[in-house]
N, C-alpha and C positions, 0 to 999 in steps of 0.2 A: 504494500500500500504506500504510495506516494504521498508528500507533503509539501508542503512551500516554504519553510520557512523554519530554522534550527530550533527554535522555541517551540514552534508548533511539532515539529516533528519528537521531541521531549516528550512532549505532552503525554503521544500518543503512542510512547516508545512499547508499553508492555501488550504482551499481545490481548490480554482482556479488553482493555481500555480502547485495540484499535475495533475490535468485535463490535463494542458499544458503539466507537462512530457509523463501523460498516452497518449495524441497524438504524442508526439513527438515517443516513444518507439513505437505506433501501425504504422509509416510511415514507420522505423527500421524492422517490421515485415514485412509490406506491401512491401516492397523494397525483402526482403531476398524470399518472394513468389513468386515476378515477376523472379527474376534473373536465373534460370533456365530454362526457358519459354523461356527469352531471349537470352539466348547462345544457345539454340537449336535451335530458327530459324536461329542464326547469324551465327552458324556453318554449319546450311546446305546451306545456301546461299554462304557462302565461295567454300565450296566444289563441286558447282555448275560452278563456274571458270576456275575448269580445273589445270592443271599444277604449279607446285610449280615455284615461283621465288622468290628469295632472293638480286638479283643484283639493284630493281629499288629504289628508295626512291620518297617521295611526292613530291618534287620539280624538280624531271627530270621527272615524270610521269606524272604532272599537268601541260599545260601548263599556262604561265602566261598572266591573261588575266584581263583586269576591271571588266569580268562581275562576278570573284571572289573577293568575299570582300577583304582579304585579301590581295590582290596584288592591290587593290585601292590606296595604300598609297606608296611614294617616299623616299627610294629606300626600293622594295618588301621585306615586312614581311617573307615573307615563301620561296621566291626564292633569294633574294640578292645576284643575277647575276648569278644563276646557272640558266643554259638552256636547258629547252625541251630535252628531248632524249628517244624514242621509247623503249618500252621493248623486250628487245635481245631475247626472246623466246614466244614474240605477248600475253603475256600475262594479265599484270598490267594494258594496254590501255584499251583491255575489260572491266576488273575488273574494272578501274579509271569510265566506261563508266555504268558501271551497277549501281554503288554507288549514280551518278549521277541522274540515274533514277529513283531509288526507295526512292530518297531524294524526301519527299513532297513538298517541295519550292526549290528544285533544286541547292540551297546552301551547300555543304559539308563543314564540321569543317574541311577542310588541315591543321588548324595548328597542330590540337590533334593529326592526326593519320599517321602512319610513314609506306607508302607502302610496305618497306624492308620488314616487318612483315605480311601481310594483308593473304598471303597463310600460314602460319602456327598459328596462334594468330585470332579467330572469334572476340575477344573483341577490339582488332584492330582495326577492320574494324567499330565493333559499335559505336568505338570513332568518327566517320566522321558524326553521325547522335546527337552529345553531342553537350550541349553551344559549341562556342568556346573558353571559357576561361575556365582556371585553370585543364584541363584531359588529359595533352598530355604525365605526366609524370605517368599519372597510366597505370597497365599491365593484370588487372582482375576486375573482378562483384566487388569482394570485399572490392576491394580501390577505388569504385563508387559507390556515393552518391546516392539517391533517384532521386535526379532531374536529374544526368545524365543517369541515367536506364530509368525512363518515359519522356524521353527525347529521349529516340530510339523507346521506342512505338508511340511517337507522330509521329517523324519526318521520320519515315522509312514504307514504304505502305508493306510490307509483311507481317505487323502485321494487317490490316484490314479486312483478312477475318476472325479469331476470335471475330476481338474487330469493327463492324460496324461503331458505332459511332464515330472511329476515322476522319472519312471521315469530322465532323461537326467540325466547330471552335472552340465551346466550346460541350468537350464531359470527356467522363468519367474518361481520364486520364489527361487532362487538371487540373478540379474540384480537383486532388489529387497534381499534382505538386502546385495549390495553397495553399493547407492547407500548405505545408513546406513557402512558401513566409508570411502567414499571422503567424505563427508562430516567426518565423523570428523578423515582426513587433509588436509581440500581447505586449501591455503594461506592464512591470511588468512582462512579462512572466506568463500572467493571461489570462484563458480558461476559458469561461460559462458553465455551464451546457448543454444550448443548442446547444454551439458551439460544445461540444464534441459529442453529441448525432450526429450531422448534419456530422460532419468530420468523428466519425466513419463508419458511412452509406456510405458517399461517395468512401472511403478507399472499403469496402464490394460490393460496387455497381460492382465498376471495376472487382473484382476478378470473382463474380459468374455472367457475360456476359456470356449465354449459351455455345457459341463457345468457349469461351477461356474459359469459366470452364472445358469445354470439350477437350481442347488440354493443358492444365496445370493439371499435378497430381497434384502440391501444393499447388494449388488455394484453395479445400478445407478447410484443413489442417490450412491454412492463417487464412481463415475466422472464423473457431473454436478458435483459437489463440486469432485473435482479439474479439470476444464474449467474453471470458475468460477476459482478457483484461481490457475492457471496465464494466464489471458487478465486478470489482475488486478481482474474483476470480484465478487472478493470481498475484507471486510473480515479483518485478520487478528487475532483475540481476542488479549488476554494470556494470557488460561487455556490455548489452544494454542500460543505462541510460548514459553510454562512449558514445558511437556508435552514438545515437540519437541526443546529445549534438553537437559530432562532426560533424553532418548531417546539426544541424542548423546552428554551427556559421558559417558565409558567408566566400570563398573564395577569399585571398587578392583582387586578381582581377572581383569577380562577382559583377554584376551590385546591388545588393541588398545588399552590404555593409555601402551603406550609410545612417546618422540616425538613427544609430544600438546600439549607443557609450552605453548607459544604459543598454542594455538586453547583451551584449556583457561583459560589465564588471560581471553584474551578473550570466551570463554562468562561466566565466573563473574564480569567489571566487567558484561555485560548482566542478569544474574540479582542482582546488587548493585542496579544501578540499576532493577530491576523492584519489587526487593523494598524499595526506601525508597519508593517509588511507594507501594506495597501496605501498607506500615506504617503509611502517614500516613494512606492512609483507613481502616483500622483503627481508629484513635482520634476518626473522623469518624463512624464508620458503624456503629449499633447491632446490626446484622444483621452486619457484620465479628466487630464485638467479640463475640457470642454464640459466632459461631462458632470462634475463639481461644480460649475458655471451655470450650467442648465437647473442640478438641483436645487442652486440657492437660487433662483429667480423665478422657480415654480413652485416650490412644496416643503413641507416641514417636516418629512417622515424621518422614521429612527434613522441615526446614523446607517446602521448596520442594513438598514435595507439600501442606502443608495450605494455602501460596498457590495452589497449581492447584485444590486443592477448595473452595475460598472463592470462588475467582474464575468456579469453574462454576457458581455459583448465580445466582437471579436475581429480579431484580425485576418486579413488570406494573402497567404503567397498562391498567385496563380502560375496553372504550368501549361501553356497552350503550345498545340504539336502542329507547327507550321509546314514539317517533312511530307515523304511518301510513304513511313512508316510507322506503322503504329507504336508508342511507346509505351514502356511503364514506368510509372514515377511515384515516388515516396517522399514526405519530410520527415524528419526528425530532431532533436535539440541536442543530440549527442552524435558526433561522427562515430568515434569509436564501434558505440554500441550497435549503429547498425549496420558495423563492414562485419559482426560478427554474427548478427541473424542473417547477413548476404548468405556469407560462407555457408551457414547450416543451411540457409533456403538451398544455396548451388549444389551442397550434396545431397539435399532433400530430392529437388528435380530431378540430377543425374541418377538416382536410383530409381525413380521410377520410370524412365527413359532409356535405360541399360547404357548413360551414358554416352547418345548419339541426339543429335540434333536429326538427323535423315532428311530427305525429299519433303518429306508427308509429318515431318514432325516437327516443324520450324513453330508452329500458332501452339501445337497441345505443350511445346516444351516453354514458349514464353508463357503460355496460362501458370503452366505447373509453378512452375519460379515465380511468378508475378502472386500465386495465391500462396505461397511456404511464405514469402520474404513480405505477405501485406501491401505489395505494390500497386497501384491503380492505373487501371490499361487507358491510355486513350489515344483515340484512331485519328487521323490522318484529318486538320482540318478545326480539330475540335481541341477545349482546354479545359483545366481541372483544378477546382476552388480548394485549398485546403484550408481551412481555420484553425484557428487555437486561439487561447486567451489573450486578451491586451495588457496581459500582467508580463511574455515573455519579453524579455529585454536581451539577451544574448540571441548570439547565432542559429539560423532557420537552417538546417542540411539539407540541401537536394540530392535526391538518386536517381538519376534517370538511365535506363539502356532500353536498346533494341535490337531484333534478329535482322541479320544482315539478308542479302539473294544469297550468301554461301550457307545460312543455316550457322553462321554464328554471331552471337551476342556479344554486343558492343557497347562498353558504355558512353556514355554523355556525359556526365559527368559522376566523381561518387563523392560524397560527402561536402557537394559546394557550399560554401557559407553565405549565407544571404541575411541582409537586415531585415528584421521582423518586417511584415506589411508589404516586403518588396518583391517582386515577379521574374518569371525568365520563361522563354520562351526557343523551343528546338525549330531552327533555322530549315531551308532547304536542302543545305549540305550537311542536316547532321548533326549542328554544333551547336552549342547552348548561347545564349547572347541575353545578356540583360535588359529587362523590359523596363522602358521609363515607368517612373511613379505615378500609379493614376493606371496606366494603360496596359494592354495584353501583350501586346506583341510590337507595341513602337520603341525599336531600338536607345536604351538610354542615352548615347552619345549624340541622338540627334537633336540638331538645334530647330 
């Protein structure tokens, strides 16, 4: 498992404590899978309503009654002496009366969710099916946490004919909103072996439910991700090790703040030391700095969210194949390391090859090599985006080769060093040449 940063990587030096992140980042995933799924049913349920209104708000649409929590308390939380008033176009009453239905315990969050919005905003409406604390001030999926997403699968019945077992007390999305609670508590920020193995199962259970595997595209996709994951064959972002952190530490007002003071302090030294990280290239990186610029002249959100949306952006060296031959091409931030997955891909291919390129075997021997060594093909004409984060500040390595009319492999270049963000493009003869800034294939030396 990968890190950024010598503190950071401290942190997370023991192998329990890295378990704990690898669960915490696969909830991070498991959330970003659900969330589509779930603005699609919440959008068509919206849209099921009928007529746009904008004139009613919660408090004249709801009226005020004991048997809303909310209004239990003297003088009402949500109504503070505004009164009942019908909506002027018979619309929000429906709506108010639908929400109420499809609520499995019959309770809606009124605090979170503001009816002004409910006909044009579906995430609106999903806030009525959230805790009620701490979500009245968010506007989308994405400024919502894990537990308030499977928190609209729980509480909301139009997710039941995908997901059956919602109907049970304890069922598949329940077992998933607890691994965030036991995380929360786990000592030390310390995960078993088995506890991961068990967490990521459960996490997997949810997504592949026949029915909802089958009304989610991204269920799949989820569950490849978390495999990856899990078997440590994937890298772990900062922008998600942000994301996950902020997922666990509890909201001032959630009920699961308390008893927390130890795992809490040692969240916020990792987010300390994330964030001197992320400061320094701030004042490195033009593309940082705009974006810091932008944040303070639009919005006041947590620090730590405008480092997770600065760190989701991204940079591309593009590789565009100007020749008659089709290439393959790779980056990577280390030369070294990938003259040594060549090597192994080179005798990966020649074994299954018996070590001949032949007539007939020029395309199956560059696949073979091109799929052992990770390389991406592209044919004659055409070019190839690669991303990575705007946090890399050191050298981008190119690897480009291709098969010759003799049937043998030629490279282009192997471990070229290129400044983040910047391009290069294979010429007609072959040969790599640097692509001005900004463009694909316009030679940099030209004026």
């Amino acid at each position: 498992m990968m890190a950024s940063s010598e503190d950071y990587t401290e942190l997370f030096k023991l192998k329990e404590n890295q378990n704990w992140l690898k669960v915490s980042v696969g909830l991070i995933f498991t959330k970003d899978g659900l969330k589509p799924y779930v603005e699609k049913t919440m959008e068509s349920f919206k849209r099921r309503q009928g007529s746009n209104c904008s004139a009613c708000s919660t408090a004249t649409i709801v009226p005020c009654n004991k048997r809303n929590k909310i209004c239990r308390s003297r003088p009402c939380k949500l109504h503070n002496g505004v009164k009942y008033c019908p909506c002027p176009i018979n619309v929000c009453d429906g709506f108010r009366d639908s929400i109420i239905r499809q609520h499995r315990f019959g309770g809606p969050s009124w605090l979170n969710t503001n009816a002004c919005d409910w006909c044009s905003n579906a995430w609106e409406v999903a806030k009525a099916f959230m805790p009620p604390d701490g979500y009245d001030t968010i506007k989308t999926s994405d400024e919502t946490d894990l537990n308030g997403v499977i928190s609209v699968l729980i509480n909301c019945r139009l997710f039941e004919n995908d997901i059956p077992d919602l109907a049970n007390p304890i069922n598949v999305c329940t077992k998933v909103r607890d691994i965030g609670k036991k995380l929360r508590h786990a000592p030390k920020l310390k995960v078993t072996d088995d506890q991961l193995k068990q967490w990521f199962g459960q996490m997997r259970a949810l997504l592949l439910v026949p029915n909802h595997l089958a009304a989610n595209t991204k269920a799949q996709d989820t569950v490849n991700t978390l495999n990856k994951l899990e078997l440590d064959q994937l890298q772990i972002e900062r922008k998600d090790a942000m994301a996950a952190i902020n997922d666990v530490i509890p909201h001032p007002k959630h009920p699961d703040n308390e008893d927390l003071d130890e795992n809490v302090i040692m969240l916020n030294k990792i987010i300390k030391s994330l964030c001197n990280d992320i400061l320094q290239e701030v004042s490195e990186n033009k593309k940082l700095q705009n974006g810091v610029v932008d944040f303070i002249k639009t919005g006041s959100k947590p620090l730590a969210w405008l480092f997770q949306k600065l760190l989701s952006k991204s940079m591309t060296t593009h590789v565009t194949n100007r020749s008659k031959y089709t290439i393959y091409a790779k980056y990577s931030f280390n030369g070294p390391e990938v003259n040594i997955a060549n090597q192994k891909a080179e005798a990966s291919a020649t074994a299954v090859v018996g070590g001949a390129y032949g007539a007939n075997g020029i395309i199956g021997r560059g696949l073979e090599y091109s799929a052992a060594a990770a390389f991406r093909t592209i044919a004659p004409g055409a070019h190839m985006a690669f991303e990575y984060p705007t946090t890399i500040k050191d050298a981008v390595y190119i690897w480009i080769y291709y098969v010759d009319e003799n049937s043998e492999k030629q490279w282009v270049c192997e471990g070229l060093p290129k400044r983040p963000d910047y391009s290069v493009f294979v010429d007609q003869d072959g040969k790599v040449q640097n692509a001005k800034h900004g463009t694909l294939s316009e030679p940099a030396d030209k004026k």
